[in-house]
RODO-2510 file (C-alpha; in nm, 4 decimals, decimal comma):
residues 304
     n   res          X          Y          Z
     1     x    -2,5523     0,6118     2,4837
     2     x    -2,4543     0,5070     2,8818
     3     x    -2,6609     0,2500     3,0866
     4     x    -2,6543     0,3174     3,4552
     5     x    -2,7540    -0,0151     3,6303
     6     x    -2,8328     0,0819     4,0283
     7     x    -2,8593    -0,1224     4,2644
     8     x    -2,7244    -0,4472     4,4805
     9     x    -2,4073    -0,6273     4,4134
    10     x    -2,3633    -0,9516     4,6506
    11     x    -2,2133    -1,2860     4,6269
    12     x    -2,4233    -1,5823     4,5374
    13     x    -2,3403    -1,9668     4,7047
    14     x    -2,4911    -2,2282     4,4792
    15     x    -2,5636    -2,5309     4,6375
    16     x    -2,3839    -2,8492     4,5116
    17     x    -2,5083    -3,0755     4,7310
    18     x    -2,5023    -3,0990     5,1323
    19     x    -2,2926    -2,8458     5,2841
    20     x    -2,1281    -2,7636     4,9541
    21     x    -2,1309    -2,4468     4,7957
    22     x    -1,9830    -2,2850     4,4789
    23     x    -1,9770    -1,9069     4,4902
    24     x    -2,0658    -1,6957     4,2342
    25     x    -2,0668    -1,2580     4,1887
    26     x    -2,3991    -1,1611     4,1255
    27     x    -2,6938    -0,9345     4,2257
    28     x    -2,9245    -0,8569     3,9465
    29     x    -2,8441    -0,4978     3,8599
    30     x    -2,4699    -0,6283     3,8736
    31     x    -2,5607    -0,9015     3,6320
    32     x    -2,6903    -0,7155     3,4054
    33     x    -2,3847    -0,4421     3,4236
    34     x    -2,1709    -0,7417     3,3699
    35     x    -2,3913    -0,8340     3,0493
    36     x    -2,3938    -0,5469     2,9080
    37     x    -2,0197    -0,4640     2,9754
    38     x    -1,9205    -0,7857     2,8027
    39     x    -2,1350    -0,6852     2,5077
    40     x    -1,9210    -0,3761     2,4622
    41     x    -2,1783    -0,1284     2,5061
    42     x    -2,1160     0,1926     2,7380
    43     x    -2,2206     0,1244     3,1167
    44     x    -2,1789     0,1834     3,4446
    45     x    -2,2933     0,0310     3,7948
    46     x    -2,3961     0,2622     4,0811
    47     x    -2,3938     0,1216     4,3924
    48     x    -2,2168     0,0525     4,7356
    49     x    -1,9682    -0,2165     4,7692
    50     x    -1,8156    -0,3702     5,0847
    51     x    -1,4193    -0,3198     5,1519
    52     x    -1,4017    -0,7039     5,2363
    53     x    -1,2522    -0,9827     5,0303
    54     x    -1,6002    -1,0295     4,8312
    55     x    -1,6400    -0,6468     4,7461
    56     x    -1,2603    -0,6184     4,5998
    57     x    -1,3812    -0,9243     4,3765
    58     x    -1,7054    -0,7650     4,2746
    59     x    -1,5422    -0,4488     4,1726
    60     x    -1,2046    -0,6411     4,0372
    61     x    -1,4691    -0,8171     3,7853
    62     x    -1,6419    -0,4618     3,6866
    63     x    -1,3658    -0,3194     3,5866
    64     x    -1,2837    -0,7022     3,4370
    65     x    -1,5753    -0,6705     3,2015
    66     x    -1,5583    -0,3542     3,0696
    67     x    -1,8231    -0,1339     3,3351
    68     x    -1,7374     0,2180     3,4526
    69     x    -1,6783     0,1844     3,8509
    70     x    -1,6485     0,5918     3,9009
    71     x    -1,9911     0,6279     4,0662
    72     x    -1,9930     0,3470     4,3260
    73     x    -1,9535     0,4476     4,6838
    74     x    -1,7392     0,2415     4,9922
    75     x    -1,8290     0,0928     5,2930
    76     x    -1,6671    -0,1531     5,5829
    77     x    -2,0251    -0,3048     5,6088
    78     x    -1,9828    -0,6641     5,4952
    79     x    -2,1015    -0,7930     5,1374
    80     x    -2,4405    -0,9429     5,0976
    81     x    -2,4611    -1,2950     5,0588
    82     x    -2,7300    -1,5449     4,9203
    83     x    -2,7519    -1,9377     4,9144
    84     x    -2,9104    -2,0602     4,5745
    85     x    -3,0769    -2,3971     4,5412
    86     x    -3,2372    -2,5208     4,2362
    87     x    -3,5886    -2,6026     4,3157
    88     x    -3,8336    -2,7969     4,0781
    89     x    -3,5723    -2,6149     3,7737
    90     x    -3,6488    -2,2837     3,9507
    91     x    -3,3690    -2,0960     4,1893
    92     x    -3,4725    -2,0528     4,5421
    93     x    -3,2469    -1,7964     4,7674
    94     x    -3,2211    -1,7464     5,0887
    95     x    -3,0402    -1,4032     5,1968
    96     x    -2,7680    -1,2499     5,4423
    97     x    -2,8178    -0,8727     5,4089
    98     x    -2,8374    -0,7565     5,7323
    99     x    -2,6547    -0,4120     5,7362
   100     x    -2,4408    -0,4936     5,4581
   101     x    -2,2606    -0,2569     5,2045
   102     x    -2,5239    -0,1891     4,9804
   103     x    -2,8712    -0,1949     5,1725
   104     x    -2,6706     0,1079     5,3504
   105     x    -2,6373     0,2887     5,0003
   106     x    -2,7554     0,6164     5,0754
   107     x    -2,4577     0,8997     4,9470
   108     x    -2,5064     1,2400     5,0186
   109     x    -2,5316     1,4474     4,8312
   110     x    -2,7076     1,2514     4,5582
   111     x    -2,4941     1,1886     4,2811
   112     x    -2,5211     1,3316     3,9063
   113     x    -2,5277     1,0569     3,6372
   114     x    -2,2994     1,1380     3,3378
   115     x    -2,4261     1,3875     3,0813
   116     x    -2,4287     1,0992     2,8339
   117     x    -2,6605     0,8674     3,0728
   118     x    -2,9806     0,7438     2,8110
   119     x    -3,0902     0,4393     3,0025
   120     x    -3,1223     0,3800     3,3989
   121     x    -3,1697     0,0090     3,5310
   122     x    -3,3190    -0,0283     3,8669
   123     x    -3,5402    -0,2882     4,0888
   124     x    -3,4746    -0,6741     4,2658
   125     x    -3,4163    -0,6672     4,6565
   126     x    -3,2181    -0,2954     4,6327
   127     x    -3,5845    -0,1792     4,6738
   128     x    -3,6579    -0,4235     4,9715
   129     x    -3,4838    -0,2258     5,2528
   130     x    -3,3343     0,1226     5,3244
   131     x    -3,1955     0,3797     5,3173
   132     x    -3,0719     0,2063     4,9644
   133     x    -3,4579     0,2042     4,8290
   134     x    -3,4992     0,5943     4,9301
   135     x    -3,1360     0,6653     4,7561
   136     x    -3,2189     0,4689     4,4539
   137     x    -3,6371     0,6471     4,4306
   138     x    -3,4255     0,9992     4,4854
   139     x    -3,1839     0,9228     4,1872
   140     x    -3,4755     0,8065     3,9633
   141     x    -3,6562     1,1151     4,0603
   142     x    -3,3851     1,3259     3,9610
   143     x    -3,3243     1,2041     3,6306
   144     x    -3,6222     1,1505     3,4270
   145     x    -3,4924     1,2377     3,0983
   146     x    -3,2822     0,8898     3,0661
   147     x    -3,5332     0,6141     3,0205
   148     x    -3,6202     0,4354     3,2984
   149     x    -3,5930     0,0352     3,3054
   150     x    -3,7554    -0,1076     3,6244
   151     x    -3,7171    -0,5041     3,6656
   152     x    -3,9172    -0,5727     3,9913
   153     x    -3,7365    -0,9805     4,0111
   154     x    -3,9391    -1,1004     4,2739
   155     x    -3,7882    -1,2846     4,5391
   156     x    -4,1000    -1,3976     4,7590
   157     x    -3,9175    -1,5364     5,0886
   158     x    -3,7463    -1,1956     5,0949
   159     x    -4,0932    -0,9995     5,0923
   160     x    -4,1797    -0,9699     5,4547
   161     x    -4,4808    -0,7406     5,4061
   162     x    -4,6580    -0,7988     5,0504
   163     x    -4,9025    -0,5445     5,1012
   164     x    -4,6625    -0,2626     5,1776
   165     x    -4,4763    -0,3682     4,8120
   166     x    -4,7772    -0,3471     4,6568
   167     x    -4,8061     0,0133     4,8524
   168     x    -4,5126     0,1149     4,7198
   169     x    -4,5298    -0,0464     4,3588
   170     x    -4,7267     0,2653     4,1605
   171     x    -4,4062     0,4913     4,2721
   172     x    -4,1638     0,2594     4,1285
   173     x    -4,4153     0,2245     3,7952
   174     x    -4,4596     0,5423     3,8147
   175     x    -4,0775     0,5882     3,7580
   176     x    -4,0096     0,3599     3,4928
   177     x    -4,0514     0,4170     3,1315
   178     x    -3,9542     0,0305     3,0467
   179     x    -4,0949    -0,2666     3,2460
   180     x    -3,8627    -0,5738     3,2096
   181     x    -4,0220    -0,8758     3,4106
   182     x    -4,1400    -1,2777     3,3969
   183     x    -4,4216    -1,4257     3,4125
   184     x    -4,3435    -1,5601     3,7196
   185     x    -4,3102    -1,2120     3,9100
   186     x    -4,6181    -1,0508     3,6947
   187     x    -4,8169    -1,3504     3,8271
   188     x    -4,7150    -1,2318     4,1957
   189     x    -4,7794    -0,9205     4,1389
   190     x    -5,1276    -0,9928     3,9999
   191     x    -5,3424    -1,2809     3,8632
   192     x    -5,5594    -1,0521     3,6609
   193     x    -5,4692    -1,1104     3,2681
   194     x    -5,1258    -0,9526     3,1284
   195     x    -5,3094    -0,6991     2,9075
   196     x    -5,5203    -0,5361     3,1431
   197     x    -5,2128    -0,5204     3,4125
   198     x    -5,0067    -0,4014     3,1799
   199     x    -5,2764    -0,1459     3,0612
   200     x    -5,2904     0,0108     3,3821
   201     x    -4,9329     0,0635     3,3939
   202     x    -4,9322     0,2486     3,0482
   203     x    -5,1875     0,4839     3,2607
   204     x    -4,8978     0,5465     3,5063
   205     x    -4,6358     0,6452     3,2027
   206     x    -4,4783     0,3249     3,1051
   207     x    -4,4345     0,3123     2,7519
   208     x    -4,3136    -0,0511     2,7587
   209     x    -4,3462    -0,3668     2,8687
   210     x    -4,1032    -0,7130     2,8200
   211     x    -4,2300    -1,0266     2,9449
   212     x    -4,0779    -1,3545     2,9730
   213     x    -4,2194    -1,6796     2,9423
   214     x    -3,9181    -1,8776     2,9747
   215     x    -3,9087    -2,1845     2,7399
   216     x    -4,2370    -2,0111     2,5316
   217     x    -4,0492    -1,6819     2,4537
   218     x    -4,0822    -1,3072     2,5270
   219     x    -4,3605    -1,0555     2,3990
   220     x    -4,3633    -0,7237     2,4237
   221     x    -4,6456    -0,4441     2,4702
   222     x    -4,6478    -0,0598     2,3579
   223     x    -4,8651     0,2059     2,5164
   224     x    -4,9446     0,2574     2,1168
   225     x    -5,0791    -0,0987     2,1403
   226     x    -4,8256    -0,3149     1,9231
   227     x    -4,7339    -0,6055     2,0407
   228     x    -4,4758    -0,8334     1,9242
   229     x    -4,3397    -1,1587     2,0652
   230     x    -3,9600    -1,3943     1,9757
   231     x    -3,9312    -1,7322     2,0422
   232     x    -3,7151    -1,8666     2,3104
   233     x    -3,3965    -2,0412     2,1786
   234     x    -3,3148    -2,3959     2,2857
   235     x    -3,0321    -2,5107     2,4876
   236     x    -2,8884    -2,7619     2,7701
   237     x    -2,9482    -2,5641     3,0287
   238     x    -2,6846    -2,5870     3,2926
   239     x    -2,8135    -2,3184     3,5015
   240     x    -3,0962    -2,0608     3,4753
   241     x    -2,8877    -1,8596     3,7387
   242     x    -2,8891    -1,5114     3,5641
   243     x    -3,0921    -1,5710     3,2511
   244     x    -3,3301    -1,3095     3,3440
   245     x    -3,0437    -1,0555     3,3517
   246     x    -2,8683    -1,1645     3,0574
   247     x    -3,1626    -1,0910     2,8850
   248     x    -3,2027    -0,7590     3,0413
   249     x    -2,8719    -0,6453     2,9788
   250     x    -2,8496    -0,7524     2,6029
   251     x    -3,1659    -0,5769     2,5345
   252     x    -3,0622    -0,2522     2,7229
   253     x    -2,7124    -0,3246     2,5398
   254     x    -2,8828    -0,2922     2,2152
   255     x    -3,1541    -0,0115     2,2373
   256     x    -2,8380     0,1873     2,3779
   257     x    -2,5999     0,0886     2,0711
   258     x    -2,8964     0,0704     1,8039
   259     x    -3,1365     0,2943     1,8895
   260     x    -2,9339     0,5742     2,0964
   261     x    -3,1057     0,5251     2,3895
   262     x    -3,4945     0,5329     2,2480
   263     x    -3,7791     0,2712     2,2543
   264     x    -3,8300     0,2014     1,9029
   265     x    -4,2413     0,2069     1,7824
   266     x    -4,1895    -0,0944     1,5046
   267     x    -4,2787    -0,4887     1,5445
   268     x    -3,9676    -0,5596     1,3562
   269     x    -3,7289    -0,3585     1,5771
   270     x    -3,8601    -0,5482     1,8577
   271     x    -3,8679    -0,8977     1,7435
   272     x    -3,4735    -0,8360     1,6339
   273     x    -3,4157    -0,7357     2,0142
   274     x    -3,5906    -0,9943     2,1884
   275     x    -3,4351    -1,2195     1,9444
   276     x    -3,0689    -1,1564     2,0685
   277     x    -3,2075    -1,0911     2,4325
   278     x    -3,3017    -1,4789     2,4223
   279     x    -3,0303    -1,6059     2,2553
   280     x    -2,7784    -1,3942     2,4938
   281     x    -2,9982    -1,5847     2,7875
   282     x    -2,9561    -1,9425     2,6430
   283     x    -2,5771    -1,8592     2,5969
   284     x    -2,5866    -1,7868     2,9577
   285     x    -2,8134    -2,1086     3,0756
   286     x    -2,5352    -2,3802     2,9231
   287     x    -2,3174    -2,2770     3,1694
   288     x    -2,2972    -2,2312     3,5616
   289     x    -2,3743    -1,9493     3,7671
   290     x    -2,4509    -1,5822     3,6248
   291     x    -2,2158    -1,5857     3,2868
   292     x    -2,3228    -1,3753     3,0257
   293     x    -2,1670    -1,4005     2,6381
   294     x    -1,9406    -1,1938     2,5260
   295     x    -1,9649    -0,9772     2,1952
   296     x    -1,8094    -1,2178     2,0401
   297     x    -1,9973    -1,5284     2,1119
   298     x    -2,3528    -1,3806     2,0822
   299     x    -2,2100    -1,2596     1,7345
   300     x    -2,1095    -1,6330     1,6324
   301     x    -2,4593    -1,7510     1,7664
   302     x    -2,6612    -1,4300     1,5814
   303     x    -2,4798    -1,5894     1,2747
   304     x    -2,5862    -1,8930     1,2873
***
């Protein structure tokens, strides 16, 4: 069963201190294309990359990791670029993205997903400025069987207008059929308790929803009402640069290998997925920048 992750691919510079930077690939729906690519599962990004230097590396390191490039679209628009700094152990960004390759994502005619397609990935800043949010909404729209996976990723300084993303929101819940978020973004979204946010999105068609809680673990909530929560898994962190998407793309990785594409309806199922989606996320945390394991080295820490 194919993932289709949609959505921005940009260049990250991580400050080192002063003026110095060390640059990274990145973007979360990338990331998590990358993650999932390296796990060996079937996947492709869909997107718009720039025809400059950083766009040949961002598509060089697709087709590096294993992820089907035959749906992403061209464009002599520059490459977005963000600045990371770690702030109080969290990553702050600030972005370039003015007119760049993919906030101008918008193909005509819409494409077709392969026949194969079980799981879509969308959400982060793609949804923060068109005509790449309309594209994305209209290739949702059109392709409701797959299962939708929305990760909203919050990035506050890049939210000019919070009211009109809370506007727009219900559509994008409205979309999904798997919510993947922390408790960081939830909390920004609303301060009302999990459950009863999370209820209201069940009312909207979500049949899902991940949380992460960072060093306390994940949990996870069914419309059916089960609920079942993993520990987090320790580690030196070297970097939380990614984390989030790691996760994402080992758990998409696995209800696409293990479960053909479907949510599974058991405690047990989920615990084993959250399980690997936090120890593919602590892999990615001992080292720097966005650098998810391989199949092989989640395998050697699973066996451990």
């Amino acid at each position: 069963m194919r993932v289709v992750c949609v959505g921005e691919a940009l260049v990250d510079f991580k400050g080192t201190g002063d003026l110095l930077f060390q640059g990274y690939l990145g973007g979360s729906p990338y990331n998590v294309a990358v993650a999932i690519g390296r796990l060996g599962a079937s996947v492709s990004f869909l997107s718009q990359l720039s025809t400059d230097r950083f766009g040949k590396l961002l598509r060089r390191n697709l087709e590096e990791n294993g992820v089907d490039i035959s749906l992403l679209a061209y464009s002599e628009a520059p490459t977005t670029l963000a600045f990371v700094d770690e702030v109080e152990g969290e990553p702050s960004f600030e972005f370039l993205a003015n007119q760049s390759a993919d906030t101008l994502f918008d193909p005509c005619p819409r494409p077709r997903l392969p026949e194969d397609t079980g799981l879509i990935q969308f959400g982060s800043i793609s949804l923060l400025r068109e005509p790449a949010a309309g594209s994305i909404f209209d290739i949702l729209r059109a392709h409701q069987k797959a299962i939708t996976v929305f990760d909203p990723n919050i990035r506050p300084t890049l939210i000019a207008d919070r009211d009109e993303y809370m506007q727009r929101l219900p559509g994008w819940i409205a979309l999904s059929r798997l919510v993947k978020l922390s408790r960081q973004d939830l909390v920004w979204l609303d301060e009302r308790p999990e459950e009863t946010v999370i209820r209201e999105w069940f009312d909207l068609g979500v049949r899902a929803a991940v949380v992460t809680h960072g060093e306390l673990g994940s949990r996870v909530y069914l419309d059916s009402g089960l609920r079942a929560t993993a520990p987090a898994q320790a580690v030196e962190v070297v970097d939380t640069v990614g984390a989030g998407d790691t996760f994402t793309g080992a758990m998409l990785a696995c209800l696409a290998d293990s479960f053909a594409g479907e949510l599974p309806e058991d405690e047990e199922s989920w615990k084993r997925i959250l399980d690997i989606a936090a120890k593919a996320a602590a892999l990615n945390c001992g080292r720097a920048g966005s650098s998810p394991p391989t199949r092989a080295e989640l395998d050697e820490t699973l066996a451990i």
